[in-house]
N, CA, C and O atoms as a GROMACS GRO file, in nm:
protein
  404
    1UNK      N    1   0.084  -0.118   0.000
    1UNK     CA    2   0.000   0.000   0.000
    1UNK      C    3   0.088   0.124   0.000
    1UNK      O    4   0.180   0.146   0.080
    2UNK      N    5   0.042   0.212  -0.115
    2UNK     CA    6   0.126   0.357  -0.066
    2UNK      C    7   0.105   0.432   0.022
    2UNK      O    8  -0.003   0.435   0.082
    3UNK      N    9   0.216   0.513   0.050
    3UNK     CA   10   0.201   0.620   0.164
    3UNK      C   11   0.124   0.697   0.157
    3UNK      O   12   0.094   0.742   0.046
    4UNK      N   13   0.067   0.738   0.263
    4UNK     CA   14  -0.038   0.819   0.236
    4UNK      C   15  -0.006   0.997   0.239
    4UNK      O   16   0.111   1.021   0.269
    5UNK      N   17  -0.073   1.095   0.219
    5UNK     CA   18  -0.004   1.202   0.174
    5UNK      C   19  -0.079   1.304   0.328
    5UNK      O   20  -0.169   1.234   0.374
    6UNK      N   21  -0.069   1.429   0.406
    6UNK     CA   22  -0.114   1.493   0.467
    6UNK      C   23  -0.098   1.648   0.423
    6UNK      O   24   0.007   1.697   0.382
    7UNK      N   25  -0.212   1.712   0.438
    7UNK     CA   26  -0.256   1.837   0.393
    7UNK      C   27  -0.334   1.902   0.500
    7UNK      O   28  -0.434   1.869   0.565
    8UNK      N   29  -0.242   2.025   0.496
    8UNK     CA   30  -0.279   2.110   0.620
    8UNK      C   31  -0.332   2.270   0.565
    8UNK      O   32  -0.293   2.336   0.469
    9UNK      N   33  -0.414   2.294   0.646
    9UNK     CA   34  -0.514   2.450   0.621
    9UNK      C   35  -0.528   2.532   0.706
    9UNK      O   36  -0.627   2.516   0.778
   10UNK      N   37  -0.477   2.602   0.723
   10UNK     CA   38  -0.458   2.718   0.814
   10UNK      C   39  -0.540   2.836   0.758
   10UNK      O   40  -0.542   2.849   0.635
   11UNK      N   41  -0.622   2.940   0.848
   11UNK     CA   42  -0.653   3.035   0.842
   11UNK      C   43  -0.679   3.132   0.875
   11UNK      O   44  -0.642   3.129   0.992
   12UNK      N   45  -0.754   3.304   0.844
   12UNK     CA   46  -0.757   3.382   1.014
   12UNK      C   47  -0.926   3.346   1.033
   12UNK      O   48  -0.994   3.429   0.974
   13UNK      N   49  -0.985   3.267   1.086
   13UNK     CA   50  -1.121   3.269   1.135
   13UNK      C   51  -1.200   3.113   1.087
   13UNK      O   52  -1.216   3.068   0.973
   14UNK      N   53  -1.230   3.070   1.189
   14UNK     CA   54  -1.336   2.952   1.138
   14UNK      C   55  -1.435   2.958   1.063
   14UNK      O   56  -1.485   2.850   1.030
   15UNK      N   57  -1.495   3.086   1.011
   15UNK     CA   58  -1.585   3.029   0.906
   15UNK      C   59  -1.531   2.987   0.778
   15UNK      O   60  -1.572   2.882   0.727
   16UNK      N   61  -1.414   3.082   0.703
   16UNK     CA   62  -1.327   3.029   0.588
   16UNK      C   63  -1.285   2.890   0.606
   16UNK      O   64  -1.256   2.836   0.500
   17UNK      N   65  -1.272   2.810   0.723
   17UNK     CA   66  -1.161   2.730   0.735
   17UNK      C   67  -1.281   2.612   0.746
   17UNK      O   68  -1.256   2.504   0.692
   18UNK      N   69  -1.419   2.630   0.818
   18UNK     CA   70  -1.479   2.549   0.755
   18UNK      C   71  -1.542   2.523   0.608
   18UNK      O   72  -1.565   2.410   0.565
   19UNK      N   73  -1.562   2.623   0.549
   19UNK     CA   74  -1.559   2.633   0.386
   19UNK      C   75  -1.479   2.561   0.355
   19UNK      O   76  -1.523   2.454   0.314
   20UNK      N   77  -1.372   2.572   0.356
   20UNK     CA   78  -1.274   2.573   0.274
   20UNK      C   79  -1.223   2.400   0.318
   20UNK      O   80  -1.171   2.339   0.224
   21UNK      N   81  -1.235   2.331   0.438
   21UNK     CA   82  -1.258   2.179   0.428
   21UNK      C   83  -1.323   2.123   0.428
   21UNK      O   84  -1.291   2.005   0.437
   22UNK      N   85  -1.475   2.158   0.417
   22UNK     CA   86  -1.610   2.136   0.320
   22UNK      C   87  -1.562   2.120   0.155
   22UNK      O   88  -1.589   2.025   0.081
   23UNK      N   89  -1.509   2.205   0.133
   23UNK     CA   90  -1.491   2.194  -0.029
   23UNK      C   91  -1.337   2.066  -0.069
   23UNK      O   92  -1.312   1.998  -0.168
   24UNK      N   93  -1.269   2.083   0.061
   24UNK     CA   94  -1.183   1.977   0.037
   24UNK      C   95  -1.227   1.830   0.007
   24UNK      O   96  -1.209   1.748  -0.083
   25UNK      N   97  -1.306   1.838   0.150
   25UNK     CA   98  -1.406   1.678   0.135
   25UNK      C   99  -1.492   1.637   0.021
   25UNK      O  100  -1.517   1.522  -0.015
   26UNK      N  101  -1.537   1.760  -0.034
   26UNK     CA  102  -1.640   1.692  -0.156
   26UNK      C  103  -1.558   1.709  -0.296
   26UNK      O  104  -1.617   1.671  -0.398
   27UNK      N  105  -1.468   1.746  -0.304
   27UNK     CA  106  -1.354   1.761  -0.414
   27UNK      C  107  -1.245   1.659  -0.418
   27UNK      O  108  -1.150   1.691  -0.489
   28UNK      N  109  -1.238   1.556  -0.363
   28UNK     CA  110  -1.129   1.423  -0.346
   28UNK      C  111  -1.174   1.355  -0.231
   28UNK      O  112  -1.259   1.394  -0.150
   29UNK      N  113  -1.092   1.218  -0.231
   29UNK     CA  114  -1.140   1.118  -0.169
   29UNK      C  115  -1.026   1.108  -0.060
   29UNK      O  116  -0.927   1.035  -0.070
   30UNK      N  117  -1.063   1.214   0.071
   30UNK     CA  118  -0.983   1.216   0.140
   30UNK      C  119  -1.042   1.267   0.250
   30UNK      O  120  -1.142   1.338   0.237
   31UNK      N  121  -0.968   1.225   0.426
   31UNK     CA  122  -1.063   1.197   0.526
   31UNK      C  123  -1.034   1.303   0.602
   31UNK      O  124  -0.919   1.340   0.581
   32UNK      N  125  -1.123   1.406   0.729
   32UNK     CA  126  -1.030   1.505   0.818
   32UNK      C  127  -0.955   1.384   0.893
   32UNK      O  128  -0.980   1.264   0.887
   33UNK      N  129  -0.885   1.431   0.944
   33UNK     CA  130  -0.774   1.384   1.055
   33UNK      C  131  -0.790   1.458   1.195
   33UNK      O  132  -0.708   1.534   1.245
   34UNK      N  133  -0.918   1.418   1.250
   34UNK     CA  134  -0.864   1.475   1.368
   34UNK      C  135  -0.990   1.578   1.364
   34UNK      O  136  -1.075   1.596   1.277
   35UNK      N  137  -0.968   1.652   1.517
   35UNK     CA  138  -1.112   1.764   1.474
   35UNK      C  139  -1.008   1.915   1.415
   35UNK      O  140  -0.885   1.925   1.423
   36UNK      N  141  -1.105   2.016   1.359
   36UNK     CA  142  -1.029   2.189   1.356
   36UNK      C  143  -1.019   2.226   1.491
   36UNK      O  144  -1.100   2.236   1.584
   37UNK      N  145  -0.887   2.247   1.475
   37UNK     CA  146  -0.794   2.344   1.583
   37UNK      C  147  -0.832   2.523   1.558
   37UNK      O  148  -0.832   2.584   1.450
   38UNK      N  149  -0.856   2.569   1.674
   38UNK     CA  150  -0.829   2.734   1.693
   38UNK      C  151  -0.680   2.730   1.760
   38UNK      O  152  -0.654   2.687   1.872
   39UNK      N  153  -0.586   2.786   1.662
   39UNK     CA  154  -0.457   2.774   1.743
   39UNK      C  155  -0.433   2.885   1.839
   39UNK      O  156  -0.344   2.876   1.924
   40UNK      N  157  -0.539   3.029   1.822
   40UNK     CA  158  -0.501   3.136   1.866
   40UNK      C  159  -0.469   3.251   1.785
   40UNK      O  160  -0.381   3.242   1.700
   41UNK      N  161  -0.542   3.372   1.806
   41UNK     CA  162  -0.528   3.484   1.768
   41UNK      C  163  -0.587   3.483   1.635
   41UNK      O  164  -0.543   3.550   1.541
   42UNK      N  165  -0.688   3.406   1.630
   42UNK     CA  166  -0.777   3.394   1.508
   42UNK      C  167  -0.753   3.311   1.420
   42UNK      O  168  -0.827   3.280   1.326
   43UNK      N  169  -0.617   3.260   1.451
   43UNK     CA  170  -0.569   3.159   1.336
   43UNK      C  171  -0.652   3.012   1.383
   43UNK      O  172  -0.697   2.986   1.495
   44UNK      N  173  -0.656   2.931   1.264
   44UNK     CA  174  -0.745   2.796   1.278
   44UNK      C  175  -0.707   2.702   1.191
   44UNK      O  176  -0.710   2.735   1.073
   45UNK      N  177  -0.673   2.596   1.217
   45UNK     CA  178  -0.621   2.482   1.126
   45UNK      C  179  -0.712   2.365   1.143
   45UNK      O  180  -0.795   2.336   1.230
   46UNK      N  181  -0.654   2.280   0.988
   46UNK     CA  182  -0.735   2.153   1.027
   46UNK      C  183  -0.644   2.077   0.948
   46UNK      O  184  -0.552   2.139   0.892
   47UNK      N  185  -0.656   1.927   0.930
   47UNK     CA  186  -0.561   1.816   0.872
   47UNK      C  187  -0.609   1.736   0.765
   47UNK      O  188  -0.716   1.679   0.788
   48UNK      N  189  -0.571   1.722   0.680
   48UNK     CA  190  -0.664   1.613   0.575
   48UNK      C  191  -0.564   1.463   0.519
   48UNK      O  192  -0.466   1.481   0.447
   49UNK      N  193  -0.591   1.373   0.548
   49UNK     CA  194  -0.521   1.271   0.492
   49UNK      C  195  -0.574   1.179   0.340
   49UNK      O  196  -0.689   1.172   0.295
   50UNK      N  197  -0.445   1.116   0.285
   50UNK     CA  198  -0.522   1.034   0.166
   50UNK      C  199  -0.437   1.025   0.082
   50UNK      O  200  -0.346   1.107   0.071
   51UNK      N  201  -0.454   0.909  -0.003
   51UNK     CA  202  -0.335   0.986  -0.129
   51UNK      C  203  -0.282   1.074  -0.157
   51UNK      O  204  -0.348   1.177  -0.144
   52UNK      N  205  -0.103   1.094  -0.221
   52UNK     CA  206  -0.084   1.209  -0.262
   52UNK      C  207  -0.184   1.270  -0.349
   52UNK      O  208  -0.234   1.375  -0.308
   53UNK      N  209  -0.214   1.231  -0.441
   53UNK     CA  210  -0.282   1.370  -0.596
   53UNK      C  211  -0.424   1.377  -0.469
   53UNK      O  212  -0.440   1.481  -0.406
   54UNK      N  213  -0.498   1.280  -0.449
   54UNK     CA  214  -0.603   1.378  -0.403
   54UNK      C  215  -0.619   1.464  -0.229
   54UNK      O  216  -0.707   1.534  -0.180
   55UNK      N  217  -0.508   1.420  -0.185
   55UNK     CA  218  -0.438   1.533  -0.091
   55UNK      C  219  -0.411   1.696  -0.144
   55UNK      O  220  -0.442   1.810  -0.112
   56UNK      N  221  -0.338   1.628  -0.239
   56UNK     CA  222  -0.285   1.808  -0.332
   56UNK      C  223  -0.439   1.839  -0.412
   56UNK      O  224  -0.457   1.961  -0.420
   57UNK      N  225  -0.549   1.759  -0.471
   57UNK     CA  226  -0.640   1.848  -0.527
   57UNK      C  227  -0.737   1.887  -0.405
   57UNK      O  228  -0.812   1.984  -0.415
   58UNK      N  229  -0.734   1.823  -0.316
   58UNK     CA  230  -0.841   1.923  -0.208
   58UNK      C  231  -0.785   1.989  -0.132
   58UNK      O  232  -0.863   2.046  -0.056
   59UNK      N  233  -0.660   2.014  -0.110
   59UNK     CA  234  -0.582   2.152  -0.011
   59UNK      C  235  -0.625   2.240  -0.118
   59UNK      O  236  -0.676   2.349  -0.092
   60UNK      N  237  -0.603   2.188  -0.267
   60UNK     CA  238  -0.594   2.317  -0.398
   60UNK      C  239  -0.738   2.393  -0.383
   60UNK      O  240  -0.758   2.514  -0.401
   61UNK      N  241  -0.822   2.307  -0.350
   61UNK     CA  242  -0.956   2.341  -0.363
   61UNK      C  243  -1.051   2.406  -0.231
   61UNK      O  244  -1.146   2.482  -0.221
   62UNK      N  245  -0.973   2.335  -0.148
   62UNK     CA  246  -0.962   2.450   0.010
   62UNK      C  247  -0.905   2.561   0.051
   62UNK      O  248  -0.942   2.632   0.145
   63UNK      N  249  -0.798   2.578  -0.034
   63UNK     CA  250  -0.756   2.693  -0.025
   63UNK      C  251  -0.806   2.836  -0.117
   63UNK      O  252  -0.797   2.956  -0.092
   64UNK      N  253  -0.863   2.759  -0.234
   64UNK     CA  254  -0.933   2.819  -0.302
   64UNK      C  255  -1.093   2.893  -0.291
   64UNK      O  256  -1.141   2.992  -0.347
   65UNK      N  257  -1.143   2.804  -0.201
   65UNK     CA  258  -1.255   2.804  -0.102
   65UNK      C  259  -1.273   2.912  -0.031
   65UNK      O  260  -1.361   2.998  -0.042
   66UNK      N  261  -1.165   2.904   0.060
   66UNK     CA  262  -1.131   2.949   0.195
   66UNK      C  263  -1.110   3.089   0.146
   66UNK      O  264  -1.182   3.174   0.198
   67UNK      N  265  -1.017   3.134   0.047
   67UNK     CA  266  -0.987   3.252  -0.008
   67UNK      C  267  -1.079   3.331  -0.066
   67UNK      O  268  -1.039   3.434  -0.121
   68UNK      N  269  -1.234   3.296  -0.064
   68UNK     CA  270  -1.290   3.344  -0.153
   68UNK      C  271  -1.390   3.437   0.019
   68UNK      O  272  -1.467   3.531  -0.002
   69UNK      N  273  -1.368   3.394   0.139
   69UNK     CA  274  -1.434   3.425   0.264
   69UNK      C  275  -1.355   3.509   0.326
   69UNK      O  276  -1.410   3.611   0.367
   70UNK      N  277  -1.211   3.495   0.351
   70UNK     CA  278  -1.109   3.528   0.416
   70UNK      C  279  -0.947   3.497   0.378
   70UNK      O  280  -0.899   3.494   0.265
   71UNK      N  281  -0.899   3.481   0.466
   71UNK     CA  282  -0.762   3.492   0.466
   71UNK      C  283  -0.694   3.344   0.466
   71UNK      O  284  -0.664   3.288   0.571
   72UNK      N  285  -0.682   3.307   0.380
   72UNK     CA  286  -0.532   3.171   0.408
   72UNK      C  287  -0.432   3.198   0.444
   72UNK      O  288  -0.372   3.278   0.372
   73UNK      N  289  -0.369   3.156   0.555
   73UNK     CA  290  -0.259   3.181   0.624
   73UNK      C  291  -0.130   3.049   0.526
   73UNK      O  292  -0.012   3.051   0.489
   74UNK      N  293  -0.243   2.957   0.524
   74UNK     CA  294  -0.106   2.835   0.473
   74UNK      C  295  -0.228   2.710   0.416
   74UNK      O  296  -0.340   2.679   0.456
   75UNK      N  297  -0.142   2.663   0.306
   75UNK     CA  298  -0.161   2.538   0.274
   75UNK      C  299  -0.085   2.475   0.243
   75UNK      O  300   0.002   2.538   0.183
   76UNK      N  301  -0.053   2.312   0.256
   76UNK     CA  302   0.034   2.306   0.239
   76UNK      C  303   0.018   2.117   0.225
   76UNK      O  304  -0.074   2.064   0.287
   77UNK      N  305   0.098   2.046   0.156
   77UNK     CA  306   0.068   1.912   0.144
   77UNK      C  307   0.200   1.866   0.172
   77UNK      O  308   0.297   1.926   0.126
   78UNK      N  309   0.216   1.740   0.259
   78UNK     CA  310   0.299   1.633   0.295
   78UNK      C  311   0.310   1.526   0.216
   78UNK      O  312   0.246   1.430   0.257
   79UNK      N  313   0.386   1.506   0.092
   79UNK     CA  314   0.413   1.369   0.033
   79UNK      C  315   0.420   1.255   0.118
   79UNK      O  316   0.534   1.273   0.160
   80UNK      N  317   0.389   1.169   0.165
   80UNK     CA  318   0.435   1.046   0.202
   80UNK      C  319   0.526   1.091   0.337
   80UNK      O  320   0.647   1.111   0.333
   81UNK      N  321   0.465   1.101   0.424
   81UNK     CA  322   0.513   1.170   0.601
   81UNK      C  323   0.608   1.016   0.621
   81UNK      O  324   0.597   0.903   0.573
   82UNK      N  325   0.724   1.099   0.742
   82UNK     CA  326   0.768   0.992   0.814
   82UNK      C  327   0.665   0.948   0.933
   82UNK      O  328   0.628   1.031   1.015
   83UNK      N  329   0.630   0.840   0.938
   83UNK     CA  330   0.566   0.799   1.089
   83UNK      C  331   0.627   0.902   1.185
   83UNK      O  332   0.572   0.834   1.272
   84UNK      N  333   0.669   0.970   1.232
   84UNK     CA  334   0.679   1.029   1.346
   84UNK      C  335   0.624   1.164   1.307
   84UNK      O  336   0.577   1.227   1.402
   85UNK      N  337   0.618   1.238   1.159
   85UNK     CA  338   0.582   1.365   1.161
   85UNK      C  339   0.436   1.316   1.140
   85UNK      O  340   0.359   1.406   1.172
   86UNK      N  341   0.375   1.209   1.099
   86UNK     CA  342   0.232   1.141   1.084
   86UNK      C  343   0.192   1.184   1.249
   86UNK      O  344   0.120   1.270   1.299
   87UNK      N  345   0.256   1.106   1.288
   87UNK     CA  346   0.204   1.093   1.441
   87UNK      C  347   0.202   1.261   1.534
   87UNK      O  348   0.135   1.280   1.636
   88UNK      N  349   0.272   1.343   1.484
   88UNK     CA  350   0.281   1.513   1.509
   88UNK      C  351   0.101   1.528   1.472
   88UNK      O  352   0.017   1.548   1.560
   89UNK      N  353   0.077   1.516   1.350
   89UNK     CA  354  -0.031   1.646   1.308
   89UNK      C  355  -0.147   1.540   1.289
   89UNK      O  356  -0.250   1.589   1.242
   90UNK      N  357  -0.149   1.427   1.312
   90UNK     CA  358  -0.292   1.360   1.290
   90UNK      C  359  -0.295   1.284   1.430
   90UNK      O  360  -0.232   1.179   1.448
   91UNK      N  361  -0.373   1.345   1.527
   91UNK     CA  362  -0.407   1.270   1.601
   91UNK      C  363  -0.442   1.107   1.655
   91UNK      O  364  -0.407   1.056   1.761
   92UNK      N  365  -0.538   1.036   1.525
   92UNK     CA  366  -0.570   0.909   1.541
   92UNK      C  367  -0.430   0.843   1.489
   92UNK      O  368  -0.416   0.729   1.533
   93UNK      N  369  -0.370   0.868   1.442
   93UNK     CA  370  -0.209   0.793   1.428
   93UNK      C  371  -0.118   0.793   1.504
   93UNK      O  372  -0.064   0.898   1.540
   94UNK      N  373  -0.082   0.680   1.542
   94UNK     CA  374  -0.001   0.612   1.628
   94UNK      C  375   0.119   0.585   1.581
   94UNK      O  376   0.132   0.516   1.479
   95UNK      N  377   0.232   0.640   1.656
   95UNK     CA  378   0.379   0.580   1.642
   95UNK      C  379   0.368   0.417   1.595
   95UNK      O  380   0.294   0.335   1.649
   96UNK      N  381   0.427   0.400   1.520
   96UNK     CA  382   0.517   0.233   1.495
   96UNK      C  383   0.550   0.167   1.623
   96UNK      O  384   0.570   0.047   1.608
   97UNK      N  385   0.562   0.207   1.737
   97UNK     CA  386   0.623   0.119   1.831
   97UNK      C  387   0.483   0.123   1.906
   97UNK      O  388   0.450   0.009   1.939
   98UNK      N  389   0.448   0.159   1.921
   98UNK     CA  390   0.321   0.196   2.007
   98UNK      C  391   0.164   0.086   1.944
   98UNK      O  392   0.064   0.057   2.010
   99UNK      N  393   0.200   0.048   1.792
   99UNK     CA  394   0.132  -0.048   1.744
   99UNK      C  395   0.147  -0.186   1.757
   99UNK      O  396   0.077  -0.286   1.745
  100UNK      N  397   0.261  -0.158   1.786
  100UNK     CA  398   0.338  -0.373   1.786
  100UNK      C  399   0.278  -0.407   1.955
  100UNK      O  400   0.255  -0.521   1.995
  101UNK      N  401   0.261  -0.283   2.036
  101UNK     CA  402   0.252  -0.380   2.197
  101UNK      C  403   0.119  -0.411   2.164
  101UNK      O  404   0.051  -0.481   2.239
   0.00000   0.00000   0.00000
């Protein structure tokens, strides 16, 4: 099985940022990761996992989204993560060692 790809969306305010991974989800076949974060000071992120190409066409299409409400701070897609930066930004993923006990 290939690696799977992670795509991240940052923005200033939750209503863009739910737009904008609304339009991710119905634009590719790819899952949230986790719930949206308010990181602070208006900024708001969220995580999307799945194949590379349809990782990169729904950040493309969330960011595109999102821009049309407010402000994109960042988008940005992860080719094929190491398990440990997997295990950083998607919550339901578990370290490699932490699976074998």
């Amino acid at each position: 099985m290939a690696k799977q790809a992670v795509g991240l969306l940052e923005t200033r305010g939750l209503c863009c940022l739910v737009s904008g991974i609304d339009a991710a989800l119905k634009s590719a076949d790819v899952k949230l990761a986790g719930p949206m974060k308010n990181v602070g000071s208006g900024l708001c992120n969220a995580v999307v996992s799945g194949d590379v190409a349809a990782v990169k066409a729904a950040i493309d299409a969330a960011a595109d989204a999102a821009s049309q409400l407010g402000e994109v701070v960042s988008a940005h897609v992860i080719a094929r993560p190491d398990d440990a930066t997997t295990g950083l930004v998607t919550p339901e993923a578990k370290p490699a060692a932490a699976r074998r006990k």
